[in-house]
KENUTOR-360834 format. One record per residue (C-alpha): residue in one letter; x, y, z. Coordinates in steps of 0.001 Angstrom, whole numbers, padded with zeros to 6 digits, always signed. Layout:
! residues N
AXYZ...
//
This chain:
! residues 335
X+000000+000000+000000X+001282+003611-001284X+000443+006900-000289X+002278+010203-000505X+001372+013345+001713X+002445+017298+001558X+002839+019068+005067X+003917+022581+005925X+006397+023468+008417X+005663+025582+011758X+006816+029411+012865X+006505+028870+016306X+004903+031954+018059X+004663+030479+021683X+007650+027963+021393X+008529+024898+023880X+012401+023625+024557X+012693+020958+027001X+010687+017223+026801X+009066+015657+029867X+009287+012328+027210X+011889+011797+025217X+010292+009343+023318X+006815+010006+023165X+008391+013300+022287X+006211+015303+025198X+006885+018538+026505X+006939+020303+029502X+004233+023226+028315X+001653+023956+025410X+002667+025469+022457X+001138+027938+019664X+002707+028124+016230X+001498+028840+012328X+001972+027119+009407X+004208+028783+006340X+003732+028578+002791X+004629+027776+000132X+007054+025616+001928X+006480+022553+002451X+007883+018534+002778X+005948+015921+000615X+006856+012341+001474X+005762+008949-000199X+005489+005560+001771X+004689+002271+001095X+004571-001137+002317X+005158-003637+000695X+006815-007723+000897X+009229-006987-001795X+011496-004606+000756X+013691-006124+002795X+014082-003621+005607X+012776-000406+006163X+014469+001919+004256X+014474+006007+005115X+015374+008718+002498X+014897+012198+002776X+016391+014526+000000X+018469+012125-001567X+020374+010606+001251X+019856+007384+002870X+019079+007533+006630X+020859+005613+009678X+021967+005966+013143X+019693+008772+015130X+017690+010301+012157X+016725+006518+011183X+015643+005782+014791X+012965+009323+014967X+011411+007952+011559X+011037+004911+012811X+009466+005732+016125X+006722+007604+013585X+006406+004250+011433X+005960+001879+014499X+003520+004217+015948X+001838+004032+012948X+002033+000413+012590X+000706-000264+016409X-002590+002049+015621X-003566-000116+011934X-005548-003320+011855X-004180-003554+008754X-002144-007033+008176X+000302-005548+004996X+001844-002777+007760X+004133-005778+009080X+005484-005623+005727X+008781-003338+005779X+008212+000399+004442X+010166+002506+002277X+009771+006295+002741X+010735+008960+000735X+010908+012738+001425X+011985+015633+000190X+011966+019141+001477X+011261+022780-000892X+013170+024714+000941X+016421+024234+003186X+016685+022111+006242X+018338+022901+009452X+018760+026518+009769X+015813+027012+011931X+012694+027307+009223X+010863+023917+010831X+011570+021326+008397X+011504+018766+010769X+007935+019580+011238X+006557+019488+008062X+008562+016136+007855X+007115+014470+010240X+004249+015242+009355X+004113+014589+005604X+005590+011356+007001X+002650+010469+009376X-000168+011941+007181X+001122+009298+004726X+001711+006904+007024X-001826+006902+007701X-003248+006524+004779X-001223+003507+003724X-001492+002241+007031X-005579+002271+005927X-005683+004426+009188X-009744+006005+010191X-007798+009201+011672X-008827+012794+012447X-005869+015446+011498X-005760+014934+015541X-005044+012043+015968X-002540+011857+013294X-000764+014463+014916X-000141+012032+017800X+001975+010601+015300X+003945+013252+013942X+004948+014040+017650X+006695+011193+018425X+009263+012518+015378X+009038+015982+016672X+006695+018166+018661X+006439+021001+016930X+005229+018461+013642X+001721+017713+015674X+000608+021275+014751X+002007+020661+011071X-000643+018385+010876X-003342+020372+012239X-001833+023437+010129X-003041+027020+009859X-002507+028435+013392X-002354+025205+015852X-002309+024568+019691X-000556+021888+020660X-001769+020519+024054X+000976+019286+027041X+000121+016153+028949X+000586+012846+029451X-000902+010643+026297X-002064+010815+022882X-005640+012000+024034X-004438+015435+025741X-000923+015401+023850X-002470+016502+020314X-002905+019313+018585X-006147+021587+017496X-006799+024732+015619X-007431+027554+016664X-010153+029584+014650X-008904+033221+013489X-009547+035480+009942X-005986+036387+010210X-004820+034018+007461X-005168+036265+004732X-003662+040111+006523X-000858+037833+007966X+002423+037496+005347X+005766+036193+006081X+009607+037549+004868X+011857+034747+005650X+015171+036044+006001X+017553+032765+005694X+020572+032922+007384X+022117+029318+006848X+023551+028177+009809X+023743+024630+010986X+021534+024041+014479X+020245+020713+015943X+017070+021292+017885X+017492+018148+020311X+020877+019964+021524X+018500+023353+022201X+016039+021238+024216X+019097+019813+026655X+020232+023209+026859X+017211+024705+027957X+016007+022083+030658X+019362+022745+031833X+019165+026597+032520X+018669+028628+035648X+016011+030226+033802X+013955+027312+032821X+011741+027336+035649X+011056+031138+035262X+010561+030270+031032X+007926+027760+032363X+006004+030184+034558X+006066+032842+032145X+004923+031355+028798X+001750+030386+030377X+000811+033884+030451X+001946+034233+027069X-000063+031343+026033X-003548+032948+026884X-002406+036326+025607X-001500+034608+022164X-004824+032604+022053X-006827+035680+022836X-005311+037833+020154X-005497+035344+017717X-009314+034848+018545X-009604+038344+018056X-007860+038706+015028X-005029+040979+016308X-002156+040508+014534X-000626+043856+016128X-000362+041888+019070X+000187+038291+017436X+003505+039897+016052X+004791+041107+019867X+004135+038329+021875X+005804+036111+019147X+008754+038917+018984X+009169+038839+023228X+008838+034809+023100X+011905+034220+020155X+013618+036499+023227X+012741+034938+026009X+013191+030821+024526X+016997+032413+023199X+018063+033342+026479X+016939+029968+028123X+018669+028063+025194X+021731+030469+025369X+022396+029947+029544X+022065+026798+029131X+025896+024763+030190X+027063+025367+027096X+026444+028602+026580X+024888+027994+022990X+024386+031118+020508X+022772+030236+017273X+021921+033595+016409X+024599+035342+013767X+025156+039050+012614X+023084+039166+010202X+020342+037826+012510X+021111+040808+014634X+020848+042735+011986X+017480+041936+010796X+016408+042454+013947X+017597+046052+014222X+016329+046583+010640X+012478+045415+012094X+012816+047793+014625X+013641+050500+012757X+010942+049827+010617X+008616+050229+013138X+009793+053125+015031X+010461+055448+012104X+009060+053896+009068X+010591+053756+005694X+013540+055234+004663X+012762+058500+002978X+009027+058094+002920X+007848+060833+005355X+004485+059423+005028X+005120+056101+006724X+006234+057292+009798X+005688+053115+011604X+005608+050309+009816X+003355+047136+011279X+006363+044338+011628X+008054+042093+014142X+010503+039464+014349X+010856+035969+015362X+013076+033089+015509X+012758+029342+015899X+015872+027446+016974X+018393+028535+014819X+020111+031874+012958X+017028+032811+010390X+014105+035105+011250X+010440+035604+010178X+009672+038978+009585X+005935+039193+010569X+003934+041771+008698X+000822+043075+006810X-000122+041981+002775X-000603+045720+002322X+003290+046026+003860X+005031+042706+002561X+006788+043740-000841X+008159+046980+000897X+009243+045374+004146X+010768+042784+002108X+012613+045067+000212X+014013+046895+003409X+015515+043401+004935X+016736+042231+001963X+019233+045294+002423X+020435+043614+005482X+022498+041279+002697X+020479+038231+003341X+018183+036021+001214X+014462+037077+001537X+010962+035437+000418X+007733+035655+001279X+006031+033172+002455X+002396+033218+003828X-000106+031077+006068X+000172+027256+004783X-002933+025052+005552X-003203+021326+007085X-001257+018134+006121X-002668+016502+003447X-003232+013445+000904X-001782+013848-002761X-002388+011941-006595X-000959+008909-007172X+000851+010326-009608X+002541+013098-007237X+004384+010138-005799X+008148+010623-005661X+008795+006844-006367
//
């Protein structure tokens, strides 16, 4: 049995470091995030008695050691929810990502889930988005709301019926765009999470993003993306400084991270460069784990902010609100 999935990756605007579960991939908190497109990860899988083993690829290269053990937690969950007799069959799954992976855009989200949306259908799986994002979180956390897409809430607890994740309803899809500013350097997010849980300030990070939780869940009901943008700007802050006092001290922002950063803010405490009718410009940052930013704006704003940060010398796009995981053609299949 063959299916193949898309999936978008996350912008985390409430963020989590630090898992209660290593293996059922659980964290200490709740998280809020969005989904960004055009990006995306589409991944084919099938089952079938003429593999020998299960066999992992993801843009061209062969997996093994740790990366072949997180896909194969996702398969075996997978594999333990069908009634389906082929799923004892080994699987072969293939992936491959639009956009560049490890530099702290969420492509192990969207992978993940690609992997498990496609995972269930082959699997002949009767699963809600939901569920399936029980799934994608035993690969990686933030790929539960990668599942649910559009702007998700991923639930902390204790098993798959309060560790999922859910929408959250808001009409900001459309006034929300994204300017990616990609600033390639090399992070693993696993490192981030031991960092974090080892912090004097993890205990205060815990206390304080449940505030930030209900204030990001209440703008977002009420379509505020003026206050969206801040509390995601004040969380990339807060999560950094965890990560960064960590034991090993770990930076992943560079200068040209900083320097987006000061380019946002002068966007939006003087406005355009010689345009004396802008005089503030809606847009904030925010970072993931890892060097590149998300320059949250405005559609009436995008082109013009996008403009300004690309004179910061890095690469820009624009990239906008991506939807749920789902099922492709047979003939989108990538074997």
């Amino acid at each position: 049995m063959k299916a193949t999935a898309m999936a978008h990756p996350i912008q985390g605007l409430v963020k989590y470091h630090g898992m209660r579960d290593d293996i059922e991939r659980q964290p200490y908190h709740d998280s809020i995030s969005v989904c960004t497109a055009p990006s995306h990860t589409k991944t084919t899988v099938e089952f079938s008695m003429d593999y020998d083993e299960d066999t992992y690829v993801v843009d061209g290269e062969e997996l093994e050691g740790h990366a072949f053990d997180r896909v194969e937690r996702v398969v075996d969950k997978a594999r333990d929810m069908s009634d389906a007799a082929h799923t004892v069959y080994p699987v072969r799954l293939e992936s491959e990502n639009s956009f560049p992976s490890n530099v702290g855009l969420g492509s192990s989200s969207s992978g993940f889930a690609a992997a498990a949306m496609a995972l269930s259908e082959a699997a002949e799986l009767d699963a809600s988005h939901a569920e399936i994002s029980t799934i994608a979180r035993v690969g990686s956390a933030s790929a539960a709301r990668s599942v649910t897409g559009g702007f998700s809430h991923l639930r902390a607890g204790l098993n798959d019926r309060d560790c999922r994740s859910h929408r959250i309803p808001t009409d900001l899809k459309d006034d929300l765009k994204i300017i990616v500013a990609l600033v390639p350097s090399y992070k693993d997010t696993d490192d981030a999470h031991a960092e974090a849980e080892k912090s004097h300030m993890f205990g205060d990070r815990r206390a304080y993003v449940q505030d930030q939780l209900v204030e990001m869940r209440d703008a977002l009901h009420d379509d505020d993306l003026e206050r969206v943008g801040h509390i995601a700007e004040q969380d990339s802050l807060s999560l950094a400084a965890t990560t960064m006092t960590g034991p090993d001290g770990w930076v992943y922002w560079q200068p040209p991270t900083l320097a987006v950063f000061n380019k946002v803010r002068e966007l939006r405490e003087n406005g355009y460069e010689g345009d004396d009718d802008v005089d503030s410009v809606p847009v904030w940052f925010s970072t993931d784990t890892g060097a590149s930013v998300y320059v949250n704006t405005t559609a009436d704003h995008a082109e013009r902010v996008k403009e300004a940060v690309s004179e910061t010398g890095v690469r820009t796009t624009i990239w906008e609100v991506g939807g749920p995981a789902r099922l492709l053609d047979e003939d989108e299949a990538l074997f």
